[in-house]
TIKOLSE-191618 format. One record per residue (C-alpha): x, y, z. Coordinates in nm, 3 decimals, decimal comma. Last residue first. Layout:
<nodes>
<node><px>X</px><py>Y</py><pz>Z</pz></node>
...
</nodes>
This chain:
<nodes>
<node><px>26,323</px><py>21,488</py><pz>23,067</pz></node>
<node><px>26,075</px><py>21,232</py><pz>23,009</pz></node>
<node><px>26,075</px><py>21,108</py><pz>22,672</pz></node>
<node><px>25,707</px><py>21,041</py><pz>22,490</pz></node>
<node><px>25,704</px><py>20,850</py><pz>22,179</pz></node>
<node><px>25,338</px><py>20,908</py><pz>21,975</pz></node>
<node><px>25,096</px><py>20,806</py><pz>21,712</pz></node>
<node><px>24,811</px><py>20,977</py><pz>21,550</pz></node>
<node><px>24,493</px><py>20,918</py><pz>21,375</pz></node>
<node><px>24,347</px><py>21,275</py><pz>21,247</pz></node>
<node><px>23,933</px><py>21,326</py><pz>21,197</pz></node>
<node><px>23,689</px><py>21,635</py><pz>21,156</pz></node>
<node><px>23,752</px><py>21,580</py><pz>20,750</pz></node>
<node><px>23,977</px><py>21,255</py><pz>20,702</pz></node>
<node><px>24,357</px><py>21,252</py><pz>20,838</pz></node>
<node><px>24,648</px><py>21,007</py><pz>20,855</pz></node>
<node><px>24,923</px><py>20,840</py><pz>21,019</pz></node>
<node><px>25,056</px><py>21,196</py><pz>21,188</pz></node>
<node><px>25,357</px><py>21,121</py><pz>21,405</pz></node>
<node><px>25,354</px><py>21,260</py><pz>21,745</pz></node>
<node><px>25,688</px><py>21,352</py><pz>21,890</pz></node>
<node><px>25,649</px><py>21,414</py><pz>22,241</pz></node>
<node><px>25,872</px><py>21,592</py><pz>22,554</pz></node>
<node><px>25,801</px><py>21,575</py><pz>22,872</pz></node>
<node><px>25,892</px><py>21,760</py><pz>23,236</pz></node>
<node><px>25,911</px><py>22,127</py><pz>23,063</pz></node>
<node><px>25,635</px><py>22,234</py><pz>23,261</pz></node>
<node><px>25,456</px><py>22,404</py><pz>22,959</pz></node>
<node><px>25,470</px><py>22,014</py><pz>22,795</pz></node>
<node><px>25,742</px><py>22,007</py><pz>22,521</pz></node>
<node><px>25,628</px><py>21,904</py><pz>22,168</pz></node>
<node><px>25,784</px><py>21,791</py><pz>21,841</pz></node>
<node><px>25,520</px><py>21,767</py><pz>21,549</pz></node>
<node><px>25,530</px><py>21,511</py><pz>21,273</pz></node>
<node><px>25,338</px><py>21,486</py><pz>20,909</pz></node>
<node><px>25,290</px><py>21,148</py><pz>20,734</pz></node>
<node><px>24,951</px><py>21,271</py><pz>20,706</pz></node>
<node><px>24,924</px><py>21,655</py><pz>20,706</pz></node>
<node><px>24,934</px><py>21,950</py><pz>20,950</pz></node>
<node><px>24,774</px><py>22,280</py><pz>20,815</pz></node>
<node><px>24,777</px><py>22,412</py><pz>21,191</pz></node>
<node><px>25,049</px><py>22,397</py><pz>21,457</pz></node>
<node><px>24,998</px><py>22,629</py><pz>21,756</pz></node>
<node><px>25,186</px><py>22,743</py><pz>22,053</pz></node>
<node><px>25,507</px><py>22,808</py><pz>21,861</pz></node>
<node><px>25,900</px><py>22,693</py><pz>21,932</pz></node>
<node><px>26,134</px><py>22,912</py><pz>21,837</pz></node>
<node><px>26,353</px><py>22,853</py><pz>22,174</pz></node>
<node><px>26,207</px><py>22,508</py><pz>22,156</pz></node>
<node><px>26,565</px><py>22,322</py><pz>22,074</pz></node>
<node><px>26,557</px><py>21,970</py><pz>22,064</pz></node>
<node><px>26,883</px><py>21,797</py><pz>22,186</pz></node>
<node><px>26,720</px><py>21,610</py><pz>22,482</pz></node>
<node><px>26,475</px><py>21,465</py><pz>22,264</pz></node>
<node><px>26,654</px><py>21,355</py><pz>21,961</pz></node>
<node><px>26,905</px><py>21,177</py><pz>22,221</pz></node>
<node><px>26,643</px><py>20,967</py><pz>22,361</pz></node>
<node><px>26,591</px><py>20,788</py><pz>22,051</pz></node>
<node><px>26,419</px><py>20,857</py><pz>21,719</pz></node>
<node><px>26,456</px><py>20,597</py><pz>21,466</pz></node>
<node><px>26,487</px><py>20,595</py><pz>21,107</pz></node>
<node><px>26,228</px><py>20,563</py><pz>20,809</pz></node>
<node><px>26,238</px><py>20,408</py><pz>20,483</pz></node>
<node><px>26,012</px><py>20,090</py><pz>20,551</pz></node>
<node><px>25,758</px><py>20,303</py><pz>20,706</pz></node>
<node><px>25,594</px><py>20,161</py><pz>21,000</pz></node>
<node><px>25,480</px><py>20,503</py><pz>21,087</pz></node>
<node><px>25,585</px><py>20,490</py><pz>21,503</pz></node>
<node><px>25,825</px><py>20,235</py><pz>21,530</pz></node>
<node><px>26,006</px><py>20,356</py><pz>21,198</pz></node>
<node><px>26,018</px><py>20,725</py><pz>21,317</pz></node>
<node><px>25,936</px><py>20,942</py><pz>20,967</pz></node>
<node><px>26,049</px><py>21,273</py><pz>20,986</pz></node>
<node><px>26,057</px><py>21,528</py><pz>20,674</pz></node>
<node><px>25,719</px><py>21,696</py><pz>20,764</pz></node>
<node><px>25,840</px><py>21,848</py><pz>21,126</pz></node>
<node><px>25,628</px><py>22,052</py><pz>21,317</pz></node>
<node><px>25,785</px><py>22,220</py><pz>21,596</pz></node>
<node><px>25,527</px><py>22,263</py><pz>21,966</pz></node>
<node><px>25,553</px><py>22,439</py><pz>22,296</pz></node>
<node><px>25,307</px><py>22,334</py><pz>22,530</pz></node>
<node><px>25,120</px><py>22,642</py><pz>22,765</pz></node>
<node><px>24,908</px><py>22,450</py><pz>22,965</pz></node>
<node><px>24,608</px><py>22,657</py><pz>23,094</pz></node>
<node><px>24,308</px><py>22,415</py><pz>23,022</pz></node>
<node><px>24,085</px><py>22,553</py><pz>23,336</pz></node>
<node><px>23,757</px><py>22,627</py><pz>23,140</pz></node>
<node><px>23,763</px><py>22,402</py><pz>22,856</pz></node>
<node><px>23,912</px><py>22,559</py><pz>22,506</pz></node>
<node><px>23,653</px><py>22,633</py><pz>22,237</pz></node>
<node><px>23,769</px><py>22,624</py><pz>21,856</pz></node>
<node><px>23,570</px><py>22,815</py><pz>21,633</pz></node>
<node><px>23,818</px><py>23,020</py><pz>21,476</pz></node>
<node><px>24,127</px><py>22,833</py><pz>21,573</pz></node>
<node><px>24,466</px><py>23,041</py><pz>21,414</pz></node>
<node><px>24,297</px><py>23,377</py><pz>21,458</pz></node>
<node><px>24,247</px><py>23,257</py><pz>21,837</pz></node>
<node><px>24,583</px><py>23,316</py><pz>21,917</pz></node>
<node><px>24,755</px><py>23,004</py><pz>22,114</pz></node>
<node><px>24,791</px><py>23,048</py><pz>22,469</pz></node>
<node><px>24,574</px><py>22,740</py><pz>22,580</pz></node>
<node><px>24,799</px><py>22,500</py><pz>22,353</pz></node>
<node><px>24,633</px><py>22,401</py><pz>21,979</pz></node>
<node><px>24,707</px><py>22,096</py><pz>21,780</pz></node>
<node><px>24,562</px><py>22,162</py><pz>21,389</pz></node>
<node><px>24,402</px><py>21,989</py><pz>21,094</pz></node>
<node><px>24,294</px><py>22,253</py><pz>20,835</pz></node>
<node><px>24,382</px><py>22,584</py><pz>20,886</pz></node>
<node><px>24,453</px><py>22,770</py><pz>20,535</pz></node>
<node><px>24,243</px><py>22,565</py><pz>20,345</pz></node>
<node><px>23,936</px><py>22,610</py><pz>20,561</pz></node>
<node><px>23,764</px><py>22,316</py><pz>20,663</pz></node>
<node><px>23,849</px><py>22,333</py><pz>20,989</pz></node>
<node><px>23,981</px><py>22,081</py><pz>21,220</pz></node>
<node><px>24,019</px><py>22,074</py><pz>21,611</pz></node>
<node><px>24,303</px><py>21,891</py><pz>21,842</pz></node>
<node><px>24,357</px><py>22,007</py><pz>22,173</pz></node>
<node><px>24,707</px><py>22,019</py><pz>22,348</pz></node>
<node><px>24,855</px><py>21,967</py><pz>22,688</pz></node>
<node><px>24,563</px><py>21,884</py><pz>22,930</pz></node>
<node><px>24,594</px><py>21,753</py><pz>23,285</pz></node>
<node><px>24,489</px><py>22,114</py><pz>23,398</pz></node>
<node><px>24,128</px><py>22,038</py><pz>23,233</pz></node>
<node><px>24,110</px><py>21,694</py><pz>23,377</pz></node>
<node><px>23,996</px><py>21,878</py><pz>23,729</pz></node>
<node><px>23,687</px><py>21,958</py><pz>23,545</pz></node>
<node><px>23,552</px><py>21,616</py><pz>23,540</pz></node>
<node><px>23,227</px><py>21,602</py><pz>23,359</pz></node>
<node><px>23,302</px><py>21,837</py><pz>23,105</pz></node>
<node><px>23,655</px><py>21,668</py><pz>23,088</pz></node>
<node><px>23,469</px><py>21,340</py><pz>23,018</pz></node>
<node><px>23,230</px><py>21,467</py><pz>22,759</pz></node>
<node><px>23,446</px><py>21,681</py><pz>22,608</pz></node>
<node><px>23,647</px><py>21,305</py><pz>22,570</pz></node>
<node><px>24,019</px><py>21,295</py><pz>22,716</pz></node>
<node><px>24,299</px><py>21,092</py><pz>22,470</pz></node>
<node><px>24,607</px><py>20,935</py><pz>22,665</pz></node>
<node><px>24,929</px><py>21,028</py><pz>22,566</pz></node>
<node><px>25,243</px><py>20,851</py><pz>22,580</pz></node>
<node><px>25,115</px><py>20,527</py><pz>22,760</pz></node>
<node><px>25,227</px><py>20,448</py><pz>23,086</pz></node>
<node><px>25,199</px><py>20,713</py><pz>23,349</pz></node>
<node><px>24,975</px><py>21,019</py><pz>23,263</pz></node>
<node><px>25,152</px><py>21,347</py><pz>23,157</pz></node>
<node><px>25,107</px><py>21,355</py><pz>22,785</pz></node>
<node><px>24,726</px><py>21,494</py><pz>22,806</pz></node>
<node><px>24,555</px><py>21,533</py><pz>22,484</pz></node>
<node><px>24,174</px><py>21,685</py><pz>22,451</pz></node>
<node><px>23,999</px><py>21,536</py><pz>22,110</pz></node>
<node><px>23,811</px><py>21,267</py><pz>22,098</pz></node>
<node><px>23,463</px><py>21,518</py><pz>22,095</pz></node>
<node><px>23,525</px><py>21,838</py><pz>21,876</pz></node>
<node><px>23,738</px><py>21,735</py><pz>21,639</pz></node>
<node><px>23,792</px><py>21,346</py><pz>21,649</pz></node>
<node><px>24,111</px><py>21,195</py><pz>21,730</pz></node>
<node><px>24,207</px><py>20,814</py><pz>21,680</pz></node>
<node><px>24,475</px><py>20,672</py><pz>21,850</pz></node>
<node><px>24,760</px><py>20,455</py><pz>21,627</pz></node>
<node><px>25,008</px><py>20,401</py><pz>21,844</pz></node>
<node><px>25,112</px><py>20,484</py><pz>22,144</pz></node>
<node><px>25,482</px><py>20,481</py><pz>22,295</pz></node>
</nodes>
């Protein structure tokens, strides 16, 4: 689990959830531009824009540019994550929300991504999005704790499968 990281569009804002430990760690354009090889490490990118229709949004490599004008993926981020966004979930460890529930291992393993997209745009604070990493080794919920323009601070469980 990982609480409470800060994303910034543009710079803070590459996430890998295949590192040991934490659920996600948070890559820099500065760090990926000076290590290429954290490109493939990569399962989403956050980016904001200030249109109404877009807003805050988690991007995978395949996802149609109509949904991220403006948003430039690193050369070698291939990962194609599968993502549901939820805006009725509230895990207790993650929001510390006093009426919230729990999500355990079971939620994971009982997800189904068949309809899952490569996108999710327009998310909001106390907003959620379910994820499974293109190899299918992780799944993710992240729980959004809040937004300001070009910023999103999220937490996350990670379950390997």
């Amino acid at each position: 689990m990982t609480l409470e990281k800060k994303l910034t569009s543009g710079e803070a804002c590459y996430l890998s959830f295949r590192n040991e430990g934490e659920a996600f760690i948070v890559y820099s354009a500065e760090e990926v531009a000076a290590n290429s090889a954290l490109a493939s490490r990569i399962d989403l990118v956050y980016a904001y824009n200030s249109s109404a229709d877009l807003t805050h949004g988690f991007f995978a490599a395949d996802s149609p540019e109509a949904v991220r004008p403006g948003v430039v993926f690193p050369p070698g981020f291939s990962n194609q994550t599968r993502m549901i966004k939820v805006y009725s979930l509230r895990d207790r460890q993650l929001s510390n929300l006093n009426n919230s529930q729990h999500i355990d291992d079971l939620d994971f393993r009982q997800l189904d991504y068949s309809k899952a997209t490569s996108n999710a745009i327009k998310m909001v604070a106390e907003g959620g999005l379910w994820l499974e990493t293109a190899d299918g080794q992780y799944r993710a919920f992240i729980f959004i704790n809040a937004t300001a323009t070009d910023t999103v601070t999220i937490s996350a469980k990670r379950y390997k499968m």
